[in-house]
C-alpha positions in Angstrom: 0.0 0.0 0.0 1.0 3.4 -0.4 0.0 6.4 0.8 1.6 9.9 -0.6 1.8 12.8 1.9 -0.5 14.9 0.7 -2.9 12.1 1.1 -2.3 11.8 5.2 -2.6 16.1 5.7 0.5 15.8 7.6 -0.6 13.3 10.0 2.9 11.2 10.5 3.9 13.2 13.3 4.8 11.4 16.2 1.9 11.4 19.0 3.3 11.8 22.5 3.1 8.3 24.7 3.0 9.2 28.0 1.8 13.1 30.2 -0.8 14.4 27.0 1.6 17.8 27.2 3.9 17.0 24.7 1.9 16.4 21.4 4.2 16.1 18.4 8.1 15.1 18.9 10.7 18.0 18.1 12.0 18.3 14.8 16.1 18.8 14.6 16.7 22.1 16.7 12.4 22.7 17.2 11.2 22.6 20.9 7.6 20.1 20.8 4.1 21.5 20.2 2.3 20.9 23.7 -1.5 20.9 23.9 -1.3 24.2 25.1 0.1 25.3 21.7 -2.2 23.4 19.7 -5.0 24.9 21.8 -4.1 28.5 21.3 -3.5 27.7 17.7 -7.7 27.0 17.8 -8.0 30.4 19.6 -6.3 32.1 16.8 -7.9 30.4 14.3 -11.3 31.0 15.8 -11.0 34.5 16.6 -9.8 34.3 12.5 -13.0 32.6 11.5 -15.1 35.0 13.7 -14.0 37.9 11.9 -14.7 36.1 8.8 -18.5 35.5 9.6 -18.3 38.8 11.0 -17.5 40.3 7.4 -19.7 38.0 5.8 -22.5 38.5 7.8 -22.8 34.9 8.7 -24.4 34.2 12.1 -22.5 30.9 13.4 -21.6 29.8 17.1 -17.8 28.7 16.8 -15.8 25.7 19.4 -12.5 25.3 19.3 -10.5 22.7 20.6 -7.8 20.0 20.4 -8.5 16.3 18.8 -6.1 13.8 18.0 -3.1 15.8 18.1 -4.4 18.8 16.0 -6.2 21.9 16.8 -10.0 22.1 15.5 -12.7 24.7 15.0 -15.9 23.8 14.2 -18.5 26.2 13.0 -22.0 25.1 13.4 -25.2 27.3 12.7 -27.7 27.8 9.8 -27.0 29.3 6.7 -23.3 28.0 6.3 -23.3 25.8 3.3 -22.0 28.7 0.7 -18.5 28.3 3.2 -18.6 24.7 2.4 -19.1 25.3 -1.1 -19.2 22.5 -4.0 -17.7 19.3 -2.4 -16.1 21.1 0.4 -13.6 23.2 -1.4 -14.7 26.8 -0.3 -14.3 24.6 3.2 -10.7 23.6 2.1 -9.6 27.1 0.8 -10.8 28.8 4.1 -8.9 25.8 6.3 -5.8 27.2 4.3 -6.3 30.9 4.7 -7.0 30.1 8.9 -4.3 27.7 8.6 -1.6 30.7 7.2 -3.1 33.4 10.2 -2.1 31.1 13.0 1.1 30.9 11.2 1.3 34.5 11.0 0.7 34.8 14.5 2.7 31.8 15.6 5.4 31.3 13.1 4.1 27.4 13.6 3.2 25.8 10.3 -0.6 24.2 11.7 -2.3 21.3 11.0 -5.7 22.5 11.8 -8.8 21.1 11.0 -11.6 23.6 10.0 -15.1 21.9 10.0 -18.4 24.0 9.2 -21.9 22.8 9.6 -20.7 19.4 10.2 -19.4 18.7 6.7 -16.3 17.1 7.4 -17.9 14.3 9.6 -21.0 13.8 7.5 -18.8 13.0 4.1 -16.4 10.7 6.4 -19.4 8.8 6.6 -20.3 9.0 3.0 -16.4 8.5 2.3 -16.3 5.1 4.3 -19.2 3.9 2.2 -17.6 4.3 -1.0 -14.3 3.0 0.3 -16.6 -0.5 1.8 -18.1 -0.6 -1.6 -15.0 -0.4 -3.3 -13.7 -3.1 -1.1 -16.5 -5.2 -2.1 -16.0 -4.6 -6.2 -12.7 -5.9 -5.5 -13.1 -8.8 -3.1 -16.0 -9.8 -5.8 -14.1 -8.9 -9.4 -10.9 -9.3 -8.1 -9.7 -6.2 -10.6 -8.6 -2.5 -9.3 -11.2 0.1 -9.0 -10.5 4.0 -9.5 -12.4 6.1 -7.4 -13.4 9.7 -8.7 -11.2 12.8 -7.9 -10.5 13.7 -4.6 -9.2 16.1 -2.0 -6.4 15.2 0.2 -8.9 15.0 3.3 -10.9 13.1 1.1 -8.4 10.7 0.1 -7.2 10.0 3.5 -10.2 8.9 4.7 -10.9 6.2 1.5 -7.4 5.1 2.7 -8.0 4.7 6.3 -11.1 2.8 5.8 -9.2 0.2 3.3 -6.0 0.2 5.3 -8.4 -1.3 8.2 -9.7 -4.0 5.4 -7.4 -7.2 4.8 -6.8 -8.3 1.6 -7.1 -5.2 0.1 -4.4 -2.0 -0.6 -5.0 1.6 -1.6 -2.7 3.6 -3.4 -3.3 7.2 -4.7 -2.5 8.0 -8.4 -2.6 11.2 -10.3 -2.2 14.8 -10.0 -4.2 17.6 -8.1 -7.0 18.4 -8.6 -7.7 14.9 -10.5 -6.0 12.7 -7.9 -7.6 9.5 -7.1 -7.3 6.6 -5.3 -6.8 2.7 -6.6 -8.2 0.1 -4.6 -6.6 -3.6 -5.4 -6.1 -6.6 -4.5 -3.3 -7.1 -2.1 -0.6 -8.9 -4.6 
């Protein structure tokens, strides 16, 4: 199986073992991002997203907070679907802009996870049910099915789901924005 980068949104950093402080190991001459620092990287990026709505007179209530290792804001309110746009990707360009004010603040690169209205969990759901399906072409056909285009977010959940299948790889192919996964036959 392989997975490219892009495809894991940065998520092979090292998760601390032991206290829940120390969240990502140091990188060569780097001190390690504590939960602490992941948290106020949520602040920032709220207080970001706030002004946002603000601007775009949007009424939204706003959480932030730290999940596996990464900071999160969720946005959740009516009237929010134009900043999820078609198939999330007003959703991933705003993640991006959030993403490059906490780094302007923090001179951190972030991994954080912008979720409005609940998109990002509702098409993990949708995600895993194409991934199971194209699990069962396979297992059935025993040929390789191409999945459609997808985001990097997108991508990494497909691969997830069939990582946690045996008998099975995925392997991404292709180049943004027409980047797809394979699903096979293990070999």
């Amino acid at each position: 199986m392989t997975v490219e980068s892009d495809d894991i949104d940065d998520d092979t950093d090292e998760e601390a073992a032991e206290g829940g402080t120390e969240v990502r190991t140091a990188a060569a001459g780097k001190p390690a991002i504590t939960e602490a620092d992941l948290f106020r990287q949520s602040e920032i990026a709220a207080d970001y997203v706030e002004g946002l709505l603000d601007i775009l007179d949007y009424d939204g209530d706003i959480d932030e907070l730290v999940s596996a290792g990464r900071p999160v804001v969720e946005v959740v309110g009516g009237r929010l679907q134009p900043l999820v746009g078609q198939r999330g990707a007003t959703l991933e360009a705003l993640q991006e802009l959030t993403r490059l004010a906490v780094f302007r603040q923090t001179g951190t690169p972030s991994r954080l996870l912008l979720d409005v209205g609940g998109y990002r969990a509702n098409r993990r759901k949708e995600l895993a049910a194409v991934a199971k399906n194209a699990v069962e072409k396979v297992k059935e056909h025993g040929e390789p099915v191409r999945l459609e285009p997808m985001s990097a977010f997108e991508r990494k959940c497909v691969h997830d789901v069939v990582n946690a299948i045996s008998g099975v790889e995925s392997e991404s192919e292709g180049v943004e924005p027409n980047r797809r996964i394979i699903v096979r036959p293990v070999a």
